[in-house]
C-alpha positions in Angstrom: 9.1 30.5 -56.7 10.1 33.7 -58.9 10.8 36.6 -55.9 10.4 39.9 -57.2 13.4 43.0 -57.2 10.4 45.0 -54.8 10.5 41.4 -52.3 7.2 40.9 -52.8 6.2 37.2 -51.5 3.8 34.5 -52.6 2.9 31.4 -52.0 -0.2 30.2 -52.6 -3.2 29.6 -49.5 -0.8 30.6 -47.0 -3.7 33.2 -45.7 -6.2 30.9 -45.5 -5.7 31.8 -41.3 -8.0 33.1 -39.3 -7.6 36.8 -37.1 -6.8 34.0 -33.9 -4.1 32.0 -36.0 -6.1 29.2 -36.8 -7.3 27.5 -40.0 -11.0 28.9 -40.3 -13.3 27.8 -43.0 -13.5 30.1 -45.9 -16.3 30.3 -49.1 -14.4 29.9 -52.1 -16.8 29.6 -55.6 -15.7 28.5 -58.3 -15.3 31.6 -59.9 -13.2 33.0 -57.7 -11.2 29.9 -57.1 -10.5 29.6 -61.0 -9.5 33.8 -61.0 -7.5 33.1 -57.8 -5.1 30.3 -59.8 -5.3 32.8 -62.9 -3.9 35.7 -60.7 -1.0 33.6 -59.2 -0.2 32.2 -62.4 0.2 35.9 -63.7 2.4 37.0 -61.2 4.8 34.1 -61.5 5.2 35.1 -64.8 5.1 38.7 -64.5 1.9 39.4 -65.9 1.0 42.3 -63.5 -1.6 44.1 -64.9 -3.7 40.6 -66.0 -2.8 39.6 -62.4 -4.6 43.1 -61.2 -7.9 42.7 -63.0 -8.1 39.1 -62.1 -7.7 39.7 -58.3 -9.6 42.7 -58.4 -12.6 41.1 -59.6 -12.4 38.0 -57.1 -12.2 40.7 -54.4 -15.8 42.5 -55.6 -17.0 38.8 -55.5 -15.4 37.8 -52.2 -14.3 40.9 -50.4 -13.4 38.9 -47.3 -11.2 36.8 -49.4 -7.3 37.3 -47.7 -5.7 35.2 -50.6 -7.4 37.8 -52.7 -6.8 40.5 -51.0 -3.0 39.7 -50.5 -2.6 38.9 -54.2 -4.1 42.2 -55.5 -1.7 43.9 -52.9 1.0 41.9 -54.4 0.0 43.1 -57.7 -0.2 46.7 -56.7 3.3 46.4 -55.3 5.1 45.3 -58.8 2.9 47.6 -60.4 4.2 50.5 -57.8 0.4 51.1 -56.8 2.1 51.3 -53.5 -0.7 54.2 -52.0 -3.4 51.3 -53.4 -2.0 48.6 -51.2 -1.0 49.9 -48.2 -4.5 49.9 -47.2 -4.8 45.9 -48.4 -1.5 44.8 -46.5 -2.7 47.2 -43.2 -5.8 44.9 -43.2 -4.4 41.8 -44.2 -1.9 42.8 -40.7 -4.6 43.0 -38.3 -6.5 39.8 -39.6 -3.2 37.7 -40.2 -0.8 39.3 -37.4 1.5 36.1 -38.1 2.0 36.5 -41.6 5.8 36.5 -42.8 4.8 37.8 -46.6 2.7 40.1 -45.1 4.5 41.8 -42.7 7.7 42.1 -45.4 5.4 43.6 -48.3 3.5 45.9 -45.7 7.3 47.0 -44.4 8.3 47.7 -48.6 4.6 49.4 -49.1 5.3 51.6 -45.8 9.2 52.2 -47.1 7.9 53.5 -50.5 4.8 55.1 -50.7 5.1 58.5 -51.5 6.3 60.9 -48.5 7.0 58.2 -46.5 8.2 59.4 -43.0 10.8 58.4 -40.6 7.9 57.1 -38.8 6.7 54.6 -41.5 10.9 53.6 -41.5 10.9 52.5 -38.2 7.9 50.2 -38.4 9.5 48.8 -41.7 12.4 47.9 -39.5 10.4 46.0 -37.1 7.8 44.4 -39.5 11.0 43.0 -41.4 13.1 42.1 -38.2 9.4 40.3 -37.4 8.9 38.4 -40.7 12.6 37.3 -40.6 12.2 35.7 -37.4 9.9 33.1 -39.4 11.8 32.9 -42.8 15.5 34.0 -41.8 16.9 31.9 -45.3 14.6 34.5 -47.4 16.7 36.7 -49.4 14.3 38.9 -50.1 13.1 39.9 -46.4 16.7 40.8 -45.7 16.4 43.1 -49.1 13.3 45.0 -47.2 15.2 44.7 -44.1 18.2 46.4 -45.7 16.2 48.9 -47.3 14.5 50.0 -43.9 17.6 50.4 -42.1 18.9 52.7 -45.1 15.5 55.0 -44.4 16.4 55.1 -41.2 20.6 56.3 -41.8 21.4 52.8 -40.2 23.4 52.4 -43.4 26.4 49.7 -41.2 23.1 47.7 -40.4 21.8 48.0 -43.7 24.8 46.9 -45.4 25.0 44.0 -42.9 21.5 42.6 -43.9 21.8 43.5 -47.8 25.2 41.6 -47.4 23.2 38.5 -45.9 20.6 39.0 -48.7 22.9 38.7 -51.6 24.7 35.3 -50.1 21.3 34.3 -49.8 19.9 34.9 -53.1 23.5 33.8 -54.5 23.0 30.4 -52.8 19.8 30.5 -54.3 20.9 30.6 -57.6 19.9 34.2 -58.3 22.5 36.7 -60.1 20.4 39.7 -59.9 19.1 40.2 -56.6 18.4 43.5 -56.1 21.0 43.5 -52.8 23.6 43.6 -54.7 22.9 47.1 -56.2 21.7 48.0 -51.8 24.9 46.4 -50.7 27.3 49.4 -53.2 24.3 51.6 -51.4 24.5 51.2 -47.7 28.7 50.4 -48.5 28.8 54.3 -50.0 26.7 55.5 -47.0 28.5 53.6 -44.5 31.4 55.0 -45.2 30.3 58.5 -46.1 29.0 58.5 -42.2 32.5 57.4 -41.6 34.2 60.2 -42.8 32.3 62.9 -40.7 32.8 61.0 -38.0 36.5 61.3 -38.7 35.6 65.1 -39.9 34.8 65.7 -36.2 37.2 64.3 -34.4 40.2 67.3 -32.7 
């Protein structure tokens, strides 16, 4: 599974869960099946914009469709659409509460849409600290958490999950997680916060 530098997630029918948690039944043509397996096959190979256009027209055929839904958020995300979809990955949240992908890419969306507030930070934190409970060996959740705990000037604790992240993705067999460059981030801010506290001592 390719994992993307913004830790967006996919894997393929894992929404197929209904608002309670349980499999529920769900129309599928085969239209929109046949765009759904086009649109994940253009965002494992990085094909963003095709993979845009192919989920956006399964969602005007299907708009109940979570799989669709979550893939044009996914989309969105690589594409740094990240005011388009927040509002996909809110709704996505409220009818899959249990969702590990969806609770890290709502956490990233929330983290950089523009103006984000400390406010948005803070629910990053937990919706990352949430999907990590369910995936802790997933690199890329401990990137978003790492990044949230940045926004929020927890730079020791963000440098402590980026640090995880990168042993993770290492292990994994990938040389350019984007950790590394947040580990020589929260490292610089850790210790910056260091020196004032130093700075203020009599």
């Amino acid at each position: 599974m390719k994992m993307a530098w913004c830790g967006v997630i996919w894997l393929a029918g894992v929404l197929a869960v209904g608002a309670e948690g349980t499999s529920s039944p769900m129309r599928v043509t085969g239209e929109v099946s046949d765009l759904l397996s086009s649109g994940r096959e253009c965002l494992m190979n990085g094909k963003m914009t095709e993979a845009q256009a192919l989920f956006e027209k399964a969602c005007s055929l299907e708009p109940t469709n979570n799989e669709a839904a979550f893939g044009l958020s996914a989309a969105y995300l690589e594409l740094k659409k990240f005011e388009q979809a927040l509002p996909l990955l809110e709704k996505l949240n409220q009818e899959v509460p249990d969702s590990p992908m969806v609770k890290n890419n709502l956490a990233w969306a929330l983290l950089k849409i523009k103006d984000s507030t400390p406010a948005n930070a803070a629910r990053a934190v937990k919706l990352a600290r949430g999907a990590l409970l369910d995936v802790p060996s997933d690199y890329s959740i401990w990137s978003t958490l790492g990044e949230a705990y940045y926004a929020t000037g927890q730079s020791e604790k963000g440098l402590s999950a980026a640090q995880s992240g990168l042993r993770l993705s290492l292990l994994a067999g990938v040389t350019n997680s984007p950790c590394r460059e947040l580990v020589a981030r929260c490292r610089k801010a850790a210790g910056a916060a260091s020196l004032e506290k130093d700075d203020l001592r009599p």
